[in-house]
N, C-alpha and C positions, 0 to 999 in steps of 0.2 A: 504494500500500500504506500502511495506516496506520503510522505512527514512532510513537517515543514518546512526544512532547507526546497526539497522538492517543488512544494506550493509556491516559496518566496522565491524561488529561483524564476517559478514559470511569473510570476508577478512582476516581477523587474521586467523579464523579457519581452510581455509581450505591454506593458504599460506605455512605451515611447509610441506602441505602432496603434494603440486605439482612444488616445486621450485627444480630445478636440475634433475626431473623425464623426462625420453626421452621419447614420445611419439608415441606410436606404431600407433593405427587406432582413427581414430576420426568419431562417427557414426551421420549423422543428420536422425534423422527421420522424424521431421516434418519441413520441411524450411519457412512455412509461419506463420512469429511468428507475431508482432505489423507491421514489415517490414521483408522483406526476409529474410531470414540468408546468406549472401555472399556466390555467387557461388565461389566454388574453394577453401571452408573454410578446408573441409579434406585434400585437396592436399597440401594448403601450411603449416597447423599443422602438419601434420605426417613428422617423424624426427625431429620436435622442440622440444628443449629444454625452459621451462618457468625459465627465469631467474627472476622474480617479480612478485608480485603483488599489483598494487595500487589502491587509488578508488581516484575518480576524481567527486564530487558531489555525487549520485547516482550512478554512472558506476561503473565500474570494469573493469582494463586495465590489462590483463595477458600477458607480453612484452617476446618476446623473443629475439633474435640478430638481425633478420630482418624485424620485425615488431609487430601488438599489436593485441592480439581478444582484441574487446569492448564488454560487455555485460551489459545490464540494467533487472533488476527482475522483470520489469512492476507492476503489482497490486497482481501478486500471484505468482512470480517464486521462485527459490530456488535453491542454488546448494548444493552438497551432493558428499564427498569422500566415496566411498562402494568398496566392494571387485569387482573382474571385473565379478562374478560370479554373480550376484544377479541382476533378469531377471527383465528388464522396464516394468512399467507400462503403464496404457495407457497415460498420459500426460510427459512421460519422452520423449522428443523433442531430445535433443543430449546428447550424449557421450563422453567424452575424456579419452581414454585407455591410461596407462601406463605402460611402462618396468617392473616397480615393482609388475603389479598385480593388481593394484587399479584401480580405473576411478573415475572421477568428471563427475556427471550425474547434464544436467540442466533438471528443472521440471515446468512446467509453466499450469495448467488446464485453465487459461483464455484466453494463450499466447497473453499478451500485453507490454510483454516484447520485446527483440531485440539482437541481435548476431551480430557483424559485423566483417570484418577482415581489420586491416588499415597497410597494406606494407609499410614496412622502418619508417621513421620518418611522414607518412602521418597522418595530425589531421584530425577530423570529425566536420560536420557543428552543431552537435549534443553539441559540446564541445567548439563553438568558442565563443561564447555570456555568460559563464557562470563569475559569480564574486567570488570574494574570498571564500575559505572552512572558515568556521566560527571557526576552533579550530586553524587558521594560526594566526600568533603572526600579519598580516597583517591586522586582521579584529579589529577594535572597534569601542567606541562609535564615534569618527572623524568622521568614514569612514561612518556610518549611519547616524551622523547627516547634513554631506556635501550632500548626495546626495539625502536627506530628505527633503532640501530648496524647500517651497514653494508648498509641494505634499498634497493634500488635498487628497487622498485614506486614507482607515485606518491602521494605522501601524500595525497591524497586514498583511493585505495583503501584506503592501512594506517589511516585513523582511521576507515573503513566497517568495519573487521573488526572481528567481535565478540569473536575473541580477546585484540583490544587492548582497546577499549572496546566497553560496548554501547549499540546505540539511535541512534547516528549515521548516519540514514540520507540517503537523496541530497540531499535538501531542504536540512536543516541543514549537510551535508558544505561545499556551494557557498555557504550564507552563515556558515556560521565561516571558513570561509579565506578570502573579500571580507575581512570585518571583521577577522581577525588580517595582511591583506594580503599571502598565502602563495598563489603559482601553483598551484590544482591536480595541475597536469602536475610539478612540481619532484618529483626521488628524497626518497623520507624521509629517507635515512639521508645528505643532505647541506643539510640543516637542522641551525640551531643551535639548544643550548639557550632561549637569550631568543626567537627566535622561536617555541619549542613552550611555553613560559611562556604567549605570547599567545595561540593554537591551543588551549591548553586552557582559558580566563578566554574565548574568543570562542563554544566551544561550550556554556561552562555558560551562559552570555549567555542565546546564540539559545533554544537548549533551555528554558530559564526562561521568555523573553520569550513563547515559541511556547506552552508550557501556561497562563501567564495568558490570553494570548489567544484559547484553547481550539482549539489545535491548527489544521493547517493543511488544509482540505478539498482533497480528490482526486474524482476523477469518482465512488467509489463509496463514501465514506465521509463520514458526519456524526455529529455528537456524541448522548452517550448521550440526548438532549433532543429529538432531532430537528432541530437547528438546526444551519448552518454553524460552521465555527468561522472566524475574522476573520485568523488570522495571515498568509495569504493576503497582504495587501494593503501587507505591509509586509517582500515577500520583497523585495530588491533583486538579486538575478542571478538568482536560479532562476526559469526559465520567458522571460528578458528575453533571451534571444542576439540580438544584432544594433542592440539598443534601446541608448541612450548611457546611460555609468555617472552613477548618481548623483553619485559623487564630483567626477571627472575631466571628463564628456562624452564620454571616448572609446567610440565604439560597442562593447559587451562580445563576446568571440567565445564561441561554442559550438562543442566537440568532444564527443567520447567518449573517456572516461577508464573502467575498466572494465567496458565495454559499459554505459554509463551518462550522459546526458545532465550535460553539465557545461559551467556557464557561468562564465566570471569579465574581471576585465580586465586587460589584458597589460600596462596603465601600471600601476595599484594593483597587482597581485598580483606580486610578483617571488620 
């Protein structure tokens, strides 16, 4: 599933090529994506203008004057700025045509993504529960260790909740806790402050390092260009169970920590 280097990666890319573009036709082909795609979503984008674009955990908010498409990439979507000439596939779902000639095509083969339209200032219930973006000067270790009091889950799963933070998905989970040297498996709420000081300075790291890098490629996603992204090659646990740690050599083990492949090392991480 794409995380969020992946998301902010496609957010940069394709934000220079749709901001201030008027919008001529907007094509859905398949409305039944994770959830419908909002009836009425052509009618009220044609003639908008997208004055931004943000991301909002996962999502992608493309704002215009009187209101927002939401869009989430589910486990395999993609968007893609192409000339308006260059004819859909079969998993190309919608289109947004522009003045200039170009269109942002979304592409989804598993569609377990989502398209929404939210008029004027309306939020989504999709958006109402989430906590802090982990690269806001709002998130540290405080803000993890206060709401850690007392959580016997393993911190690895309470820094995947996106009620704590968001955007921390498997990938990042297993290399911010290598790098801040905190066991997956260890209870939250029997960490210390200095250690969630380092847990949160390790995932603003990763998180940074991984969207310079232009995110980390999965079997069904690549960047809004068409091309890999490289972060890949500079995971050190995730994907390595069994291989020797960077650090130490000890061979790293792999479990399952909420139904979720997790790898780390039993010398480094304590």
């Amino acid at each position: 599933m794409p995380e969020l280097p992946e998301v902010e990666t496609t957010r940069r890319g394709i934000e220079p090529h749709v901001v201030g573009q008027p919008i001529q036709h907007v094509h859905v082909r398949q409305p039944m994506l994770r959830w419908p795609v909002t009836d009425g979503l052509a009618q009220a984008l044609t003639g908008k203008v997208i004055r931004r674009v943000i991301r909002r955990a996962k999502y992608l908010l493309f704002e215009t004057y009187d209101g927002r498409m939401m869009v989430h990439l589910g486990m395999s979507g993609s968007l893609r700025v192409l000339p308006r000439e260059v004819a859909p596939e079969a998993h190309d779902h919608l289109d947004i045509v522009f003045a200039n000639g170009t269109l942002l095509r979304y592409r989804d083969p598993r569609r377990f993504g989502s398209v929404f339209w939210l008029p004027g200032e309306e939020s989504h219930v999709l958006l109402a529960s989430l906590g802090p973006e982990p690269l806001d000067d709002g998130f540290d270790g405080e803000h993890l260790y206060r709401l850690a009091h007392r959580r016997k889950t393993a911190v690895k799963t309470f820094i995947m909740t996106n009620e704590i933070v968001v955007g921390v998905g498997n990938i990042y989970a297993n290399e911010a806790l290598f790098d801040a040297g905190i066991s997956p498996v260890r209870q939250a709420g029997r960490i210390s402050r200095d250690r969630y000081d380092a847990l949160a300075t390790a995932i603003k790291d990763v998180l940074s390092r991984a969207i310079l890098a232009g995110g980390t490629t999965l079997r069904d996603f690549v960047r809004e260009d068409g091309q890999p992204g490289y972060f890949r090659h500079d995971l050190r646990v995730y994907g390595r169970g069994g291989e020797d740690c960077v650090r130490c050599n000890t061979p790293l083990r792999e479990v399952r920590v909420g139904q979720r492949s997790t790898v780390y090392c039993a010398t480094c991480q304590r």
